[in-house]
TIZA-630284 format. One line per field, with one value per residue (C-alpha): x, y, z; residue number from 1; residue in one letter. Coordinates in steps of 0.5 Angstrom, whole numbers, plus 500, padded with zeros to 3 digits. Layout:
N
u: [X  ...];
v: [Y  ...];
w: [Z  ...];
nr: [NUM  ...];
rest: [A  ...];
//
This chain:
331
u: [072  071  068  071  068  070  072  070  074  071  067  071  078  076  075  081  085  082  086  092  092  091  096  102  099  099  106  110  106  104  110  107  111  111  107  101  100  100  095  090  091  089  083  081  082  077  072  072  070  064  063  063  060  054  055  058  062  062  065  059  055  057  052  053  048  053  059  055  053  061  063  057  060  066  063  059  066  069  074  076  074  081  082  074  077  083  079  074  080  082  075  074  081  079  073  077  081  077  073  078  081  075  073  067  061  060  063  059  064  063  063  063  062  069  067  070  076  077  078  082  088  094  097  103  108  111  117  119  117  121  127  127  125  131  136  134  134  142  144  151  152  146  149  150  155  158  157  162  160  162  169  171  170  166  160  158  152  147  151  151  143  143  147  142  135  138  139  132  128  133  131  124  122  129  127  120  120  115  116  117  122  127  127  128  134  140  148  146  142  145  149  152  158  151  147  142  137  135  127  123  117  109  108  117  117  123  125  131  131  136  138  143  143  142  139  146  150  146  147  154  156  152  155  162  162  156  153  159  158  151  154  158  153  147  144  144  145  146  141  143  139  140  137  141  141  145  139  135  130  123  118  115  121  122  114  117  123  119  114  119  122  116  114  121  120  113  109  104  102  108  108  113  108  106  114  113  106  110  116  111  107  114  116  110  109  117  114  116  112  107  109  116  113  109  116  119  114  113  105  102  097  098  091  094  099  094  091  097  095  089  095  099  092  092  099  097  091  096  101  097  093  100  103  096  095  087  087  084  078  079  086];
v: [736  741  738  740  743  742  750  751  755  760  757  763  761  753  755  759  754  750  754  755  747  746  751  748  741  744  746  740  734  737  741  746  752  759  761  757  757  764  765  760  764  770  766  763  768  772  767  766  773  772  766  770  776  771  769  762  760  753  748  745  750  752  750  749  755  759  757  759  766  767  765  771  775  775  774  781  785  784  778  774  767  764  768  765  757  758  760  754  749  753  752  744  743  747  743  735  737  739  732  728  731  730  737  737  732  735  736  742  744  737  737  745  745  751  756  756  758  765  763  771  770  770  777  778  782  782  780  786  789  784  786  792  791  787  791  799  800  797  800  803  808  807  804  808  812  810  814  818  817  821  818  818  812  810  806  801  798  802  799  792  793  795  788  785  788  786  779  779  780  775  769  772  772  767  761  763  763  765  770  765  762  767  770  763  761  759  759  751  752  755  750  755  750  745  751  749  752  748  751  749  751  748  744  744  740  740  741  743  749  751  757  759  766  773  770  766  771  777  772  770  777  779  773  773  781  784  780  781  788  787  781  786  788  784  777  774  767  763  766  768  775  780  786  794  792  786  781  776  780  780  778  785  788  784  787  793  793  789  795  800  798  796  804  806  802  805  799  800  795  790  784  779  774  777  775  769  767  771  766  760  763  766  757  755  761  758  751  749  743  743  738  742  748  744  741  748  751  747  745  739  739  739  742  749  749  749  755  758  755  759  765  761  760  767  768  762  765  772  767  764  771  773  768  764  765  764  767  773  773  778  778];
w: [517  511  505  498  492  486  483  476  471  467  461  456  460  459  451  451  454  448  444  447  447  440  437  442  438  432  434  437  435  428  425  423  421  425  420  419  427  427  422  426  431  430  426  432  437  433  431  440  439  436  440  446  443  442  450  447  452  453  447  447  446  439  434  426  426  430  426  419  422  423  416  414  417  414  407  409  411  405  406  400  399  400  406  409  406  411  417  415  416  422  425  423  425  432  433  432  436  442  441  440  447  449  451  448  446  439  432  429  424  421  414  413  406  404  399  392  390  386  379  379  375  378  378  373  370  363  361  359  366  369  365  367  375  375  370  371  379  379  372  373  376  381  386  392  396  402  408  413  420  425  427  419  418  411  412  407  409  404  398  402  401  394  393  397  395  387  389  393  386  381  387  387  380  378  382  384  391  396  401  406  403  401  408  411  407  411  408  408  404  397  393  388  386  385  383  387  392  399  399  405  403  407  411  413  406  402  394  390  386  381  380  374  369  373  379  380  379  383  390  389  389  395  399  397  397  402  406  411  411  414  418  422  427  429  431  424  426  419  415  408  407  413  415  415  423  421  423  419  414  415  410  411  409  402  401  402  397  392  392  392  386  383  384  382  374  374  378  382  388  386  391  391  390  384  382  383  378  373  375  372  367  363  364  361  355  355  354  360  362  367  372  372  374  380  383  382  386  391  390  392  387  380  380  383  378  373  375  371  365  364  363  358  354  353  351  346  343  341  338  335  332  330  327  323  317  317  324  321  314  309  309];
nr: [1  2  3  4  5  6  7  8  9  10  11  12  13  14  15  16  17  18  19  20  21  22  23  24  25  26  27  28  29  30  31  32  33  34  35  36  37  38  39  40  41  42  43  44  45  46  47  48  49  50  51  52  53  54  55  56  57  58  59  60  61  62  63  64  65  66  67  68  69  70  71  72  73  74  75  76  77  78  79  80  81  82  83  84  85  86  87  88  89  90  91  92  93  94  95  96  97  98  99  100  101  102  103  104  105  106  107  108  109  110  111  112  113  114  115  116  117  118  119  120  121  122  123  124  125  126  127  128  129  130  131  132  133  134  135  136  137  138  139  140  141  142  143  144  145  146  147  148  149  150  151  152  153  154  155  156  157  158  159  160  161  162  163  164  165  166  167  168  169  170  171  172  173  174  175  176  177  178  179  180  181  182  183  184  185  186  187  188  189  190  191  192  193  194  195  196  197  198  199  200  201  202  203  204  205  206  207  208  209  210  211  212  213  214  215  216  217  218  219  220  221  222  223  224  225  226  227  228  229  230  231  232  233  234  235  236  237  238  239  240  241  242  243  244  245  246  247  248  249  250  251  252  253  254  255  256  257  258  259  260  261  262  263  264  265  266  267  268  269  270  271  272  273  274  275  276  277  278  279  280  281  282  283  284  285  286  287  288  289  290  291  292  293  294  295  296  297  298  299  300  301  302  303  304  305  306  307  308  309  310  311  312  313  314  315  316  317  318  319  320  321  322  323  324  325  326  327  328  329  330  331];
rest: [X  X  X  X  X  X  X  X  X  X  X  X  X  X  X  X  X  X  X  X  X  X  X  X  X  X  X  X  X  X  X  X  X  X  X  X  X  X  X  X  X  X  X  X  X  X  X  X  X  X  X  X  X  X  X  X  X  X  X  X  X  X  X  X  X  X  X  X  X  X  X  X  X  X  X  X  X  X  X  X  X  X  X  X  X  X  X  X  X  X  X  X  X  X  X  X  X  X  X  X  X  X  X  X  X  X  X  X  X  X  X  X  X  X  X  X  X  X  X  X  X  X  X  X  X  X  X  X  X  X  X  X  X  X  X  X  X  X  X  X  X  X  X  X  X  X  X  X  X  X  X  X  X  X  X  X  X  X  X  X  X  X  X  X  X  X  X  X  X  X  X  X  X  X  X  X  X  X  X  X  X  X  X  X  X  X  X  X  X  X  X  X  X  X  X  X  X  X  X  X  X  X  X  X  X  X  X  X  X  X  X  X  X  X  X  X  X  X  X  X  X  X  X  X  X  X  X  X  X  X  X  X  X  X  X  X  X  X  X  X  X  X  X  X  X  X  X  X  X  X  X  X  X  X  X  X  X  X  X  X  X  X  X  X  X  X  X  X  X  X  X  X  X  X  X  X  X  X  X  X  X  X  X  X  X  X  X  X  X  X  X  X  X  X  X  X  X  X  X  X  X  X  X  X  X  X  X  X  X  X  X  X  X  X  X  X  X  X  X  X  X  X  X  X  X  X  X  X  X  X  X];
//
């Protein structure tokens, strides 16, 4: 009788099929969004290969030493401390998991201590300029002409975009969206009679945003009078903003037009979450109380909300050099 060996696989594979595991966990059992899972795992399959660049193959083979190593590197390449925080939870969470699976007898990413936060201030536009990105571009006479096909038929799909793109911005700057969000809103999800978006935003939680003035008025007429004209070809499913091929638009294209028509008001680099700080800092130069901004933007903690905080202060010093009598000496 021939006796049996048992064959082990390749340590790399092992530590690989580690994280395969652990991002379907992250998927099913967790709920994460596409998104997140996405991001941890472009983060750990580059952080595996440092690992096996340092020829670390087994999971117990890491140490704390190597894991700090990594997060240098990272430092030293120029990433941002919010981008190093984000692989550091990546990380931690990578190595429970392997422990709880028992995949490994150690936790090495044990308490790794996060880098601070950037106390950079968030990226804002005027209201000046907000006006004039929502207005100038879609002034009339700037809407765009149809085009003939080849068989005489005229095609409105470019005016469908322009409506589009209009309405993109006012939901962008007008409920403080995140990118995310306006590319996964369903027809279900607007409430126009209510006046009431249904945003799914981190961590598939839900909230309720108004949505009113302008911002309402640029969607009803996309919806009631455009979107078919992108429905007509394509796979769209219920989504609410499509592509010219008639498919869900992706985020990359929302960057793109908010960019393009930052340019085209003299913006440079505009970006749509720029639109959304200048969404929370106009509220709250507006008097809008701060747990209000929170719930509309969909943060967990009140303690990022006030980061915007830091910007309305600014807006109170000038208020207040303006309008204090005493504000100035000699005068």
């Amino acid at each position: 009788m021939r006796s049996c060996r048992l064959i082990r696989l390749p340590a790399e594979v092992r530590l690989r099929r580690a994280l395969e595991e652990y991002l379907s966990f992250l998927s099913v059992e967790r709920g994460s969004s596409k998104n997140t899972v996405d991001a941890y795992a472009r983060d750990l399959r580059h952080y595996l290969g440092f690992l096996e660049g340092r020829a670390i193959s087994e999971p117990d083979g890491v140490s704390r030493p190597d894991i700090e190593a990594y997060l240098a590197s990272l430092g030293e390449s120029g990433h941002a401390p919010s981008s190093i925080r984000r692989v550091v939870s990546a990380i931690r969470g990578f190595h429970r998991f392997m422990l709880l699976e028992r995949l490994c007898d150690s936790h090495p990413a044990a308490n790794l201590v996060l880098p601070k936060r950037s106390e950079r201030l968030p990226d804002v536009i005027s209201r000046k300029e907000a006006f004039e990105l929502l207005d100038a571009p879609f002034a009339q006479g700037k809407e765009p002409r149809p085009q003939a096909r080849k068989d005489g038929v005229l095609d409105y799909r470019g005016v469908a975009c322009f409506y589009r793109d209009k309405a993109i911005l006012e939901l962008l700057y007008g409920c403080g969206l995140r990118v995310s969000e306006l590319c996964g809103l369903d027809l279900r999800d607007v409430c126009l009679d209510e006046e009431m978006l249904r945003v799914v935003g981190k961590g598939s939680k839900e909230r309720l945003v108004p949505i009113l003035g302008t911002a309402k008025d640029a969607l009803t007429n996309y919806l009631d009078a455009w979107r078919a004209t992108l429905a007509a070809r394509g796979s769209h499913g219920p989504a609410v903003f499509l592509s010219v091929r008639g498919s869900r638009i992706t985020r990359q294209a929302v960057h793109a037009l908010v960019e393009r028509y930052g340019r085209y008001v003299g913006i440079k680099g505009l970006h749509p979450h720029s639109l959304r700080h200048s969404f929370a800092t106009h509220l709250l130069e507006g008097g809008a109380d701060l747990r209000l901004v929170q719930e509309l933007l969909g943060h967990a903690s009140v303690v990022t909300t006030q980061l915007y905080t830091h910007v309305d202060r600014t807006h109170i010093r000038m208020v207040y050099l303006e309008a204090h009598p005493r504000a100035h000496p000699g005068r």
